[in-house]
PyMOL Python script that loads the backbone (N, CA, C, O; Angstrom):
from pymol import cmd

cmd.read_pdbstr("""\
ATOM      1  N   UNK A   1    -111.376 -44.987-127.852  1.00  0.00           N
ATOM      2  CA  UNK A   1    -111.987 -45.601-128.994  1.00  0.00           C
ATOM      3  C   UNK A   1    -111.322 -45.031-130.245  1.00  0.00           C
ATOM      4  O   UNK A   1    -111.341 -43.900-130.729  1.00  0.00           O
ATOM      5  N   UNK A   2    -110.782 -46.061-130.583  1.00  0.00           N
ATOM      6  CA  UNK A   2    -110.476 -45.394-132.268  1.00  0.00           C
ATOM      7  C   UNK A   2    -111.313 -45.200-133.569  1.00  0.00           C
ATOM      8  O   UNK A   2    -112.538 -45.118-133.484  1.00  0.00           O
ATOM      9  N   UNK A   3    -110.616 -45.117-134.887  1.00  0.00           N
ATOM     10  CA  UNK A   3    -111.572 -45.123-135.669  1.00  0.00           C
ATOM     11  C   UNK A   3    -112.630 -45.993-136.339  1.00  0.00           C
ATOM     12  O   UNK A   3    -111.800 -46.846-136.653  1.00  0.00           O
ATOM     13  N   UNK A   4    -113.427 -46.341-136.677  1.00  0.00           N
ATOM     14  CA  UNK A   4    -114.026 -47.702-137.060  1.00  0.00           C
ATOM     15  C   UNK A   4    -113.184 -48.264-138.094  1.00  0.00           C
ATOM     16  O   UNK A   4    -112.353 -47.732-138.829  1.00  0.00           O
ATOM     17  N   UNK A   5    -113.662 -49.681-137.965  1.00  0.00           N
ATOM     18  CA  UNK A   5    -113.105 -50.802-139.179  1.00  0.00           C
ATOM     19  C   UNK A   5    -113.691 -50.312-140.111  1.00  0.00           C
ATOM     20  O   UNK A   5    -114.534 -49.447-139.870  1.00  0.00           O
ATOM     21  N   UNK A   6    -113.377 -50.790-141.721  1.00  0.00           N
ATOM     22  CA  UNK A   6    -114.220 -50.507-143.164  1.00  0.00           C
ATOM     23  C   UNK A   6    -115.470 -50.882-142.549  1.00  0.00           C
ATOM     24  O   UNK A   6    -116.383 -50.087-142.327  1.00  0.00           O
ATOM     25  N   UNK A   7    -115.484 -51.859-142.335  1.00  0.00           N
ATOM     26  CA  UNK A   7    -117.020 -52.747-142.079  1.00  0.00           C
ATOM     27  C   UNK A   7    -118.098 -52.207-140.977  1.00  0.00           C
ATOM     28  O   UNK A   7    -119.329 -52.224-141.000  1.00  0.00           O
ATOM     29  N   UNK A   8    -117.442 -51.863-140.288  1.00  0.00           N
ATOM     30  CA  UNK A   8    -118.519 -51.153-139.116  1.00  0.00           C
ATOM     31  C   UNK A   8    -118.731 -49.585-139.640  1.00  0.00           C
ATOM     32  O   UNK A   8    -119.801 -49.076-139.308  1.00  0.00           O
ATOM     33  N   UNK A   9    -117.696 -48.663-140.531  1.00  0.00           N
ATOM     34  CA  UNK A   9    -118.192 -47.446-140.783  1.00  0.00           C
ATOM     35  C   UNK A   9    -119.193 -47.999-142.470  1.00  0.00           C
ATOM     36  O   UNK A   9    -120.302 -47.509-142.681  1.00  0.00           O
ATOM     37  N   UNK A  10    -118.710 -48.780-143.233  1.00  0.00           N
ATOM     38  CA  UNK A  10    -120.185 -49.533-143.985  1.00  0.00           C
ATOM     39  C   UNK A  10    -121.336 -49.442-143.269  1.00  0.00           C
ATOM     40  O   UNK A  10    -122.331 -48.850-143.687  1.00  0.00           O
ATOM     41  N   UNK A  11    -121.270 -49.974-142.249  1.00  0.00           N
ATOM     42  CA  UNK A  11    -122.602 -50.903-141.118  1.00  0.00           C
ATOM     43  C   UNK A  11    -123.348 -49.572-140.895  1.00  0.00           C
ATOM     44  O   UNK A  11    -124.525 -49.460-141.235  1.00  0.00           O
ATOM     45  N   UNK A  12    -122.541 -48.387-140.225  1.00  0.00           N
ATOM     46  CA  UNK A  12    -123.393 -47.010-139.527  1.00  0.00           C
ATOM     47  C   UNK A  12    -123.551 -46.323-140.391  1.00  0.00           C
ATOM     48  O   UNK A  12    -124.239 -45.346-140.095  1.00  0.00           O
ATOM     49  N   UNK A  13    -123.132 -46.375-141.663  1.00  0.00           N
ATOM     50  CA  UNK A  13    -123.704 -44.933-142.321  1.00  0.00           C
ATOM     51  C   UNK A  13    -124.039 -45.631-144.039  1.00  0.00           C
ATOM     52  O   UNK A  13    -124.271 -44.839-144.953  1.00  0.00           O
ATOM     53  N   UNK A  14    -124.028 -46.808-144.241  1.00  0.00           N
ATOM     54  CA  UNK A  14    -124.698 -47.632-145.097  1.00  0.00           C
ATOM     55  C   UNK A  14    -124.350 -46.837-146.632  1.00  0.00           C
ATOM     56  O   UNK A  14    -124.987 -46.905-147.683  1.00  0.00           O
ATOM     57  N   UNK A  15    -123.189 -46.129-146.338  1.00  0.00           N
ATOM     58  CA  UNK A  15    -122.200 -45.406-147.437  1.00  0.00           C
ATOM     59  C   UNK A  15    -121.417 -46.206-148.223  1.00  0.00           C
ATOM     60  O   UNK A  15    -121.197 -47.391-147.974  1.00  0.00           O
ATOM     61  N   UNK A  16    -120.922 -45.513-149.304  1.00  0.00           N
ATOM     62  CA  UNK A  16    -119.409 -46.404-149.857  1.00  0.00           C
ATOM     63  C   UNK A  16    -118.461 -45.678-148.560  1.00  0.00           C
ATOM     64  O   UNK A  16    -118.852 -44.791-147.802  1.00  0.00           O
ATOM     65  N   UNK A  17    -117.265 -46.269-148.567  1.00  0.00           N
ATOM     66  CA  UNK A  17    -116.199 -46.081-147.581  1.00  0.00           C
ATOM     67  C   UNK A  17    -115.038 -46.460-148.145  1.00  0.00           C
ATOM     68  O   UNK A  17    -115.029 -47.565-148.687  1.00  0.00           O
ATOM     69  N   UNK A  18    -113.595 -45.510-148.151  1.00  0.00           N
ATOM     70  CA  UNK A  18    -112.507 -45.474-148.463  1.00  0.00           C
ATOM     71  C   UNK A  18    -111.669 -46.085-147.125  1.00  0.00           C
ATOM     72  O   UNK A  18    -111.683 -45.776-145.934  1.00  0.00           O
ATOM     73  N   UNK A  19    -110.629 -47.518-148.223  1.00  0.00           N
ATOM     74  CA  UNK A  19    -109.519 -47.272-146.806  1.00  0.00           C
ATOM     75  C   UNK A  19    -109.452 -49.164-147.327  1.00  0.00           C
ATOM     76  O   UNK A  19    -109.688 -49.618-148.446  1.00  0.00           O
ATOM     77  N   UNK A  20    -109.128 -49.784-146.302  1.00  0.00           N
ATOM     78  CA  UNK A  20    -108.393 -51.432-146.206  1.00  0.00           C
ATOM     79  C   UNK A  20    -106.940 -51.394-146.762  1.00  0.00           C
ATOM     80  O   UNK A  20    -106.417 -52.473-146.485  1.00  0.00           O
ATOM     81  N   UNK A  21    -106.195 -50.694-147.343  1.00  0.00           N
ATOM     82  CA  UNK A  21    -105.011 -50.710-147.395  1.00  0.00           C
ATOM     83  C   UNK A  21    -104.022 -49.884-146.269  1.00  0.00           C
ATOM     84  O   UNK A  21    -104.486 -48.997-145.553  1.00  0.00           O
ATOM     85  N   UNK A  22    -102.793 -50.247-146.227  1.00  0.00           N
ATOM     86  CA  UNK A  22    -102.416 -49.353-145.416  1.00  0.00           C
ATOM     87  C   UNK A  22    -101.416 -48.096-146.290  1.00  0.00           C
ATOM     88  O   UNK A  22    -101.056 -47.993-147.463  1.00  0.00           O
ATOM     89  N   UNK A  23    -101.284 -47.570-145.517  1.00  0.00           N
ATOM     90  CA  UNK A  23    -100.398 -45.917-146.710  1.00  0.00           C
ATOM     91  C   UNK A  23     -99.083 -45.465-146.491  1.00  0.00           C
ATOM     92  O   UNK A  23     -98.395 -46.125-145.712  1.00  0.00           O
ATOM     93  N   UNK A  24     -98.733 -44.743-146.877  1.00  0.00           N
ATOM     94  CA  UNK A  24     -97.448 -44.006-146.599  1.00  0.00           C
ATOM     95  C   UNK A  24     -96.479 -45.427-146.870  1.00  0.00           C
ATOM     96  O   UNK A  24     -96.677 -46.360-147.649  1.00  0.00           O
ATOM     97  N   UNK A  25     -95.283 -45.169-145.834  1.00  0.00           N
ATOM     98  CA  UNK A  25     -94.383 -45.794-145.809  1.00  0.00           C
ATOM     99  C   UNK A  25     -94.300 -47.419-145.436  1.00  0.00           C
ATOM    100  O   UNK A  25     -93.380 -48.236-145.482  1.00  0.00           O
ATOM    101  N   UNK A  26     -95.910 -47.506-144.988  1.00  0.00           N
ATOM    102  CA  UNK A  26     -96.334 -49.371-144.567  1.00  0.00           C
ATOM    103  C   UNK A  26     -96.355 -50.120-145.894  1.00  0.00           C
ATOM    104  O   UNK A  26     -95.801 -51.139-146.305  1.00  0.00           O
ATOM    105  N   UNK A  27     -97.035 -49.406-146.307  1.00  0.00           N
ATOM    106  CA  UNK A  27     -97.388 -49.743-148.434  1.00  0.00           C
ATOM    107  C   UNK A  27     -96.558 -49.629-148.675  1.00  0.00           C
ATOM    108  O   UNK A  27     -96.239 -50.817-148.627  1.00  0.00           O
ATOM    109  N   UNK A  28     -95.402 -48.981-149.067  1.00  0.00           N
ATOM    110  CA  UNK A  28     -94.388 -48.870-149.805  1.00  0.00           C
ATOM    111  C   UNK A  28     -93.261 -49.748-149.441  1.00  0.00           C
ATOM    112  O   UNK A  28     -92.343 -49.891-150.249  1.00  0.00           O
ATOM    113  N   UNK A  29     -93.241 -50.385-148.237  1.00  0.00           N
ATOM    114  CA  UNK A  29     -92.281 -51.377-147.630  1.00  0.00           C
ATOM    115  C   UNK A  29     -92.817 -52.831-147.684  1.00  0.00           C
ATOM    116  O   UNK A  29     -92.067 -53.807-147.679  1.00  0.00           O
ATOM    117  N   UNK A  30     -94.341 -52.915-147.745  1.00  0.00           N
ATOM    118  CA  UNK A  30     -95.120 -54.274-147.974  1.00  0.00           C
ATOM    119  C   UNK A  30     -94.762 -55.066-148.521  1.00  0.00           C
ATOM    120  O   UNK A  30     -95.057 -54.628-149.633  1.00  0.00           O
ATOM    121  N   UNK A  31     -94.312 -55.994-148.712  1.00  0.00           N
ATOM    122  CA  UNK A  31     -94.496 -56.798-149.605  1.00  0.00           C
ATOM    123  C   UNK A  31     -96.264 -56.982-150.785  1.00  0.00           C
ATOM    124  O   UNK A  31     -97.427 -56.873-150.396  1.00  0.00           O
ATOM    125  N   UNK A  32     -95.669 -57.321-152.419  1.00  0.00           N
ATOM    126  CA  UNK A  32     -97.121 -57.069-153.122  1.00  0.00           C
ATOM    127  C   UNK A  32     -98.182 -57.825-152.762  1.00  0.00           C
ATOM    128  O   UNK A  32     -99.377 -57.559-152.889  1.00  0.00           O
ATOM    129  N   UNK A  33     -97.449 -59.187-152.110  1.00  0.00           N
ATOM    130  CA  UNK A  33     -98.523 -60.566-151.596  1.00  0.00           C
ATOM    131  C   UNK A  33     -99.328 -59.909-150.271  1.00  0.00           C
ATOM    132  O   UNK A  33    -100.531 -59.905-150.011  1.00  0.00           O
ATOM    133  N   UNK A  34     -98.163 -59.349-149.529  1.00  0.00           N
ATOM    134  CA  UNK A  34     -99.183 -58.697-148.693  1.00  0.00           C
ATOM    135  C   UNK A  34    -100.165 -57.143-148.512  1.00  0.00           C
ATOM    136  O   UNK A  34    -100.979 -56.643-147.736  1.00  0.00           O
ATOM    137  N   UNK A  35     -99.327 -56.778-150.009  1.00  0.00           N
ATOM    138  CA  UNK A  35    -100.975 -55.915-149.947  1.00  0.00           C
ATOM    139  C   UNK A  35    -101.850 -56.672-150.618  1.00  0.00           C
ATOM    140  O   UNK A  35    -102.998 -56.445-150.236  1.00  0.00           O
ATOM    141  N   UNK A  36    -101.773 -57.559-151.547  1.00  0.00           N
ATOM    142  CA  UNK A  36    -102.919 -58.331-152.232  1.00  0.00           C
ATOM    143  C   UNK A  36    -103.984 -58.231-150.533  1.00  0.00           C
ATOM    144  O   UNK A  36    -105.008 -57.606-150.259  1.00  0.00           O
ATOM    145  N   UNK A  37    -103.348 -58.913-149.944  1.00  0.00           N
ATOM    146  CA  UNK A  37    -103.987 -59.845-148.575  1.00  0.00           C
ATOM    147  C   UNK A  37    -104.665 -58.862-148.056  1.00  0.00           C
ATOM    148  O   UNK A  37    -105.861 -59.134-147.957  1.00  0.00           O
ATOM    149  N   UNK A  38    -104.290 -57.534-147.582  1.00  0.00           N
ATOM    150  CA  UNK A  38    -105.146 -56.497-146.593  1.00  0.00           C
ATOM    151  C   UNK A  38    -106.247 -56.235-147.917  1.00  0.00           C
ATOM    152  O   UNK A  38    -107.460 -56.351-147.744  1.00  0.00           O
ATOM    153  N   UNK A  39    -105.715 -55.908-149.103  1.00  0.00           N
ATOM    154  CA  UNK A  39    -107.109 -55.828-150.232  1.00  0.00           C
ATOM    155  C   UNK A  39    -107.951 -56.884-150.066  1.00  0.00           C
ATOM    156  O   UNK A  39    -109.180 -56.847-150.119  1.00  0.00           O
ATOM    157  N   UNK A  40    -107.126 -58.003-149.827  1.00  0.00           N
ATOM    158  CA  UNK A  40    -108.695 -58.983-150.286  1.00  0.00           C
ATOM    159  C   UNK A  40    -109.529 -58.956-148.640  1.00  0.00           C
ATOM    160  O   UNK A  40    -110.738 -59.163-148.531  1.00  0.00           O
ATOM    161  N   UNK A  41    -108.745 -58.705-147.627  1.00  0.00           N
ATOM    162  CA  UNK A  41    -109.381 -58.911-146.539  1.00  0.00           C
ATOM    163  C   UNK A  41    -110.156 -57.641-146.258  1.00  0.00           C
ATOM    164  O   UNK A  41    -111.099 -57.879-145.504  1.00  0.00           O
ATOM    165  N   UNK A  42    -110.070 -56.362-146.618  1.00  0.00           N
ATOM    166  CA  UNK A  42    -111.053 -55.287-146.731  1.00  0.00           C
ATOM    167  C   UNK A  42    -112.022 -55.711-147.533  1.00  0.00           C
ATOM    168  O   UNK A  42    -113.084 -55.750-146.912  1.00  0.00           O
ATOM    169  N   UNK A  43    -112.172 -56.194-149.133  1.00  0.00           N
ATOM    170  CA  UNK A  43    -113.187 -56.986-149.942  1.00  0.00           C
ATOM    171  C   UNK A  43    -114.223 -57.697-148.842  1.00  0.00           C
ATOM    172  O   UNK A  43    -115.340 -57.231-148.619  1.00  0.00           O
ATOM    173  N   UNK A  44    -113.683 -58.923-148.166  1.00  0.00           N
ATOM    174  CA  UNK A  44    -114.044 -59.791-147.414  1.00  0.00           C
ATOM    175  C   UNK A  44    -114.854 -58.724-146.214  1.00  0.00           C
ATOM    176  O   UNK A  44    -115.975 -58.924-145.746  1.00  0.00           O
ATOM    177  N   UNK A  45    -114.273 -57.991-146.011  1.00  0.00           N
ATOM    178  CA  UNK A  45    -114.988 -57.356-144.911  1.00  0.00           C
ATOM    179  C   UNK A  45    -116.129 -56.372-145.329  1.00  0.00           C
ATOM    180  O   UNK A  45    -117.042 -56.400-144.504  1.00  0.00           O
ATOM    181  N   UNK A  46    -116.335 -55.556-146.313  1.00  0.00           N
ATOM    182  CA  UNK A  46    -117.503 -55.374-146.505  1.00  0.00           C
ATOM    183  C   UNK A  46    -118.397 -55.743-147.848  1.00  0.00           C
ATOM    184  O   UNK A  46    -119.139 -55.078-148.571  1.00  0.00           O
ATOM    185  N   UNK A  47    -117.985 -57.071-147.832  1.00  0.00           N
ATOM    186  CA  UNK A  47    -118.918 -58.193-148.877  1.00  0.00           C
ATOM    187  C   UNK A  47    -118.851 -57.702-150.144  1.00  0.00           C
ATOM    188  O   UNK A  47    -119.654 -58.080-150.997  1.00  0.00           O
ATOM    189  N   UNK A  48    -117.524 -56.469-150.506  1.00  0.00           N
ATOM    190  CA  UNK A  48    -117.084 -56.423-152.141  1.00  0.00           C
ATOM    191  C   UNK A  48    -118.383 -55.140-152.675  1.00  0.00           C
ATOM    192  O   UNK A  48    -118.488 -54.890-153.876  1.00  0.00           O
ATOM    193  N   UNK A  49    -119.234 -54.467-151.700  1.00  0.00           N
ATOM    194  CA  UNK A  49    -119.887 -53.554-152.067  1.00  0.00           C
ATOM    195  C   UNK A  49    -119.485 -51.900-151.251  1.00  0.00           C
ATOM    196  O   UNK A  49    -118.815 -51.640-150.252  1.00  0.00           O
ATOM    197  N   UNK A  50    -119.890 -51.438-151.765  1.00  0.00           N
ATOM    198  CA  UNK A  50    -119.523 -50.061-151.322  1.00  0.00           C
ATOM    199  C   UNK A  50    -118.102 -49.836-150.666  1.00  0.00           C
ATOM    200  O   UNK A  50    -117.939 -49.469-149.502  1.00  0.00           O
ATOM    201  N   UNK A  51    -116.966 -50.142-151.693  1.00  0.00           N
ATOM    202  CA  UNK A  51    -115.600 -50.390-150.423  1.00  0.00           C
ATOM    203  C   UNK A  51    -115.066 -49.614-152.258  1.00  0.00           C
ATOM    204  O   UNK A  51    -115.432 -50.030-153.357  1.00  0.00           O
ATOM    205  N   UNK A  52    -114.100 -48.391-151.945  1.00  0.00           N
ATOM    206  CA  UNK A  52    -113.615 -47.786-152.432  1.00  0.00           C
ATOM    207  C   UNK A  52    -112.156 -48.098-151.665  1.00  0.00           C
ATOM    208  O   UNK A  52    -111.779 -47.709-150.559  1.00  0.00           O
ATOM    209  N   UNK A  53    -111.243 -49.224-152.982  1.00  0.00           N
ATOM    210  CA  UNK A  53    -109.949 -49.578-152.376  1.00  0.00           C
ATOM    211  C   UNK A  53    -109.250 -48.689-152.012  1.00  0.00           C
ATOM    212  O   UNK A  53    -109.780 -47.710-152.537  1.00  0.00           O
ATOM    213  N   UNK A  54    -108.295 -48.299-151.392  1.00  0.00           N
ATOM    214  CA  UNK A  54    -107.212 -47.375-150.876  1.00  0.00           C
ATOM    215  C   UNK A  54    -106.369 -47.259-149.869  1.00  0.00           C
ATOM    216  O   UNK A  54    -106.350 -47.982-148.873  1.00  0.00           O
ATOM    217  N   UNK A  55    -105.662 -46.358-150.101  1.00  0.00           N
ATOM    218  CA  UNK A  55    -104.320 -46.747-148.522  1.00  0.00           C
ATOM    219  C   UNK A  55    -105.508 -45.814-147.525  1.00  0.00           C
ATOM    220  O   UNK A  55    -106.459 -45.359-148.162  1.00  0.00           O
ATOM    221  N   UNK A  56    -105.479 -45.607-146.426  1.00  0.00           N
ATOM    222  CA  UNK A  56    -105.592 -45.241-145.036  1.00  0.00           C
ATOM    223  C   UNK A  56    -105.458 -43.424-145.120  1.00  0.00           C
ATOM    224  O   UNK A  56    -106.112 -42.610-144.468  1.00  0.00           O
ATOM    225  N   UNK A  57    -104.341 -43.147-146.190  1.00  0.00           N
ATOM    226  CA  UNK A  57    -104.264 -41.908-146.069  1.00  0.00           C
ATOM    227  C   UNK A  57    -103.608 -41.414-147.829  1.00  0.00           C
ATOM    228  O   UNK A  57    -104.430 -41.205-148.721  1.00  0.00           O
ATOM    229  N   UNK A  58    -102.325 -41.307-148.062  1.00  0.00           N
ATOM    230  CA  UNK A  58    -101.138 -40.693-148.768  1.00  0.00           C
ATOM    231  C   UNK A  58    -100.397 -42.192-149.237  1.00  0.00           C
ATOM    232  O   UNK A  58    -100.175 -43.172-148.526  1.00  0.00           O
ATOM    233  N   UNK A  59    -100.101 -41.990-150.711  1.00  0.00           N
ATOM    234  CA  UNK A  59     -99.093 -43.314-151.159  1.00  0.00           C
ATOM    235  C   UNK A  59     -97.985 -42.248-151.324  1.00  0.00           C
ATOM    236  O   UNK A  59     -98.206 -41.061-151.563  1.00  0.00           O
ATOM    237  N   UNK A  60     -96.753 -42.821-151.165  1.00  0.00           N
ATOM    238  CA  UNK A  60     -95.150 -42.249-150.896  1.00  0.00           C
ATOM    239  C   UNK A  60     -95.426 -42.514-152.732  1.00  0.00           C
ATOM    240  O   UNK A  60     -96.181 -43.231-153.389  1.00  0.00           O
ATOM    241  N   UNK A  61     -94.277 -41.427-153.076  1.00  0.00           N
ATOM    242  CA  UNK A  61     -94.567 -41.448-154.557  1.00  0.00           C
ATOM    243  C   UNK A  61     -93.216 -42.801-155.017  1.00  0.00           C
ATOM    244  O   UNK A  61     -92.964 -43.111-156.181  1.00  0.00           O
ATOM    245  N   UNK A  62     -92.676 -43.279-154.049  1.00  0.00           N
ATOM    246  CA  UNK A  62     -91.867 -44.025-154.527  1.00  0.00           C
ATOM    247  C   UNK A  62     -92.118 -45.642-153.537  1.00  0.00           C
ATOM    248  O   UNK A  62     -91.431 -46.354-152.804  1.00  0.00           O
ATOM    249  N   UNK A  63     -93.605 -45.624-154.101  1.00  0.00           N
ATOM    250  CA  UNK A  63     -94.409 -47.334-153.443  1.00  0.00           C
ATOM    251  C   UNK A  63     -93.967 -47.835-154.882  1.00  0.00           C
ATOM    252  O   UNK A  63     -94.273 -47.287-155.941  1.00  0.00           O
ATOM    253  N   UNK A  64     -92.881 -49.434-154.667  1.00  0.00           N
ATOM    254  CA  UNK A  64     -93.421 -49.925-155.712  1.00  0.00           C
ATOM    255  C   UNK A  64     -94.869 -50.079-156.434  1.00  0.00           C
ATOM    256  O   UNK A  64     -96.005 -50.071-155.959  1.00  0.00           O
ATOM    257  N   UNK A  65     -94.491 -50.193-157.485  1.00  0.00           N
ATOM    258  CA  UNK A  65     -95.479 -50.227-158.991  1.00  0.00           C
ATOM    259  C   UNK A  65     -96.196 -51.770-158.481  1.00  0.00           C
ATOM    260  O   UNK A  65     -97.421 -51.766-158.602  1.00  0.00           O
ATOM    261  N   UNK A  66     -95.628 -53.012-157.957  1.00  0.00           N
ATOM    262  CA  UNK A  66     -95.746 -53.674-157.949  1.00  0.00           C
ATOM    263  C   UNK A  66     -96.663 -54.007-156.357  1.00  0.00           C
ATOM    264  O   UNK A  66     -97.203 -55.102-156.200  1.00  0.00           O
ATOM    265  N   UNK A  67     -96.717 -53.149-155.503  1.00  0.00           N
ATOM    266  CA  UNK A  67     -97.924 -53.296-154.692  1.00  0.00           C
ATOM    267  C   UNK A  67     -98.668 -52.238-155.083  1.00  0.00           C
ATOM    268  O   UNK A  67     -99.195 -51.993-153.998  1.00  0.00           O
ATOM    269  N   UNK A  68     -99.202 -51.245-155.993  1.00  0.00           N
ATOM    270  CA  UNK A  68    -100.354 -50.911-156.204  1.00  0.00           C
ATOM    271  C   UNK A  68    -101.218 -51.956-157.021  1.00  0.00           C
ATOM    272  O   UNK A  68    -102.402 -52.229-156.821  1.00  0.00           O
ATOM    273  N   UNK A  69    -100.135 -52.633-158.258  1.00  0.00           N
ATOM    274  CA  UNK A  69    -100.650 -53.275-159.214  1.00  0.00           C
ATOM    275  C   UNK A  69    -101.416 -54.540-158.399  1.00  0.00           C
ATOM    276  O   UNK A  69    -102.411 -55.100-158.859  1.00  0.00           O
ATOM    277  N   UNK A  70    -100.727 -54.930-156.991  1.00  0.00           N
ATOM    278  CA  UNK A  70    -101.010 -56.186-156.504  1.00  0.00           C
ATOM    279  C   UNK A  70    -102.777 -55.522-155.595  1.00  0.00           C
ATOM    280  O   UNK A  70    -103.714 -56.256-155.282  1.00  0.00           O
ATOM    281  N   UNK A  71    -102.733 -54.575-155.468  1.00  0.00           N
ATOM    282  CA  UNK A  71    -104.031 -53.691-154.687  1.00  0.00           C
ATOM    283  C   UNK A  71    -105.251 -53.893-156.445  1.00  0.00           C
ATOM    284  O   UNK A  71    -106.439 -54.127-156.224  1.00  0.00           O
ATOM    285  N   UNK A  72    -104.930 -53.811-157.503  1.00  0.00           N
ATOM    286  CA  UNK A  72    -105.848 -53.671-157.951  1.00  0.00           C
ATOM    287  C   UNK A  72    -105.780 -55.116-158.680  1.00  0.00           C
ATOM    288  O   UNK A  72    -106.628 -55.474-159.497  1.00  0.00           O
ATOM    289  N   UNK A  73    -104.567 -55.976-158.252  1.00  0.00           N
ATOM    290  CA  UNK A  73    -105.223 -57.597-158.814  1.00  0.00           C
ATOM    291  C   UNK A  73    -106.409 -57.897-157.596  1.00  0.00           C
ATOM    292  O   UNK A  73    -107.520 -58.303-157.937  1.00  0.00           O
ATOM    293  N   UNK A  74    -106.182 -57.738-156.614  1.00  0.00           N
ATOM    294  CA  UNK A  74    -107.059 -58.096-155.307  1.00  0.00           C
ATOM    295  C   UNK A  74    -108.211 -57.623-155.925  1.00  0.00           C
ATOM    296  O   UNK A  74    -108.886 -58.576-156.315  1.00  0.00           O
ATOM    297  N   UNK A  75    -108.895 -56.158-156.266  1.00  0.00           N
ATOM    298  CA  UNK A  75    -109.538 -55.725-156.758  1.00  0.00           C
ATOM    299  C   UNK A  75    -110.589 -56.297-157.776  1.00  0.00           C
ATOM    300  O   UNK A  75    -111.789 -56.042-157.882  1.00  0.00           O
ATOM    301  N   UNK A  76    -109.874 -57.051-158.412  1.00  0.00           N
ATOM    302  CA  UNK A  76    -110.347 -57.582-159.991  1.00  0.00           C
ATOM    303  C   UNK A  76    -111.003 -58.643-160.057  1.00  0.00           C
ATOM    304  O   UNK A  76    -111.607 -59.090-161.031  1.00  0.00           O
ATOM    305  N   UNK A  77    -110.853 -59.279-158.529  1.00  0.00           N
ATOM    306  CA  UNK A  77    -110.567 -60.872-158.743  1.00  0.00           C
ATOM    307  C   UNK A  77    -112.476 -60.984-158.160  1.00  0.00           C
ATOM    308  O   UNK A  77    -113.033 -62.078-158.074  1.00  0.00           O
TER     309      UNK A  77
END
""", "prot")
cmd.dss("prot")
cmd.show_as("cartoon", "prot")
cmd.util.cbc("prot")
cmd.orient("prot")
């Protein structure tokens, strides 16, 4: 068993919860459309409440500018 989804560690401990992006070197190679997409689909998954956006772990200090910025258009919207 691995770790829970955003949505099921939401569900058991009825917390805010960090995470729906992915980190390190996945983010930094992403394309920005597709981090928009894992942002909006973490949103989608725990109904835009208690979801503290973020990568999974560590951002590489050299992630384009242009998929964080696309993590906090998802964010906004």
């Amino acid at each position: 068993m691995g770790a829970p989804t955003i949505a099921e560690g939401r569900a058991r401990t009825g917390k805010a919860v960090a995470g729906g992006i992915s980190a390190g070197a996945v983010l930094r190679d992403m394309s920005a459309l597709d981090v928009e997409r894992e942002a909006r689909a973490a949103i989608a998954a725990t109904g835009g409440a208690g979801l503290l956006l973020a990568p999974g772990c560590a951002i590489d200090a050299d992630t384009p500018a242009e998929n964080l910025i696309a993590a906090a258009r998802a964010a906004s919207r």
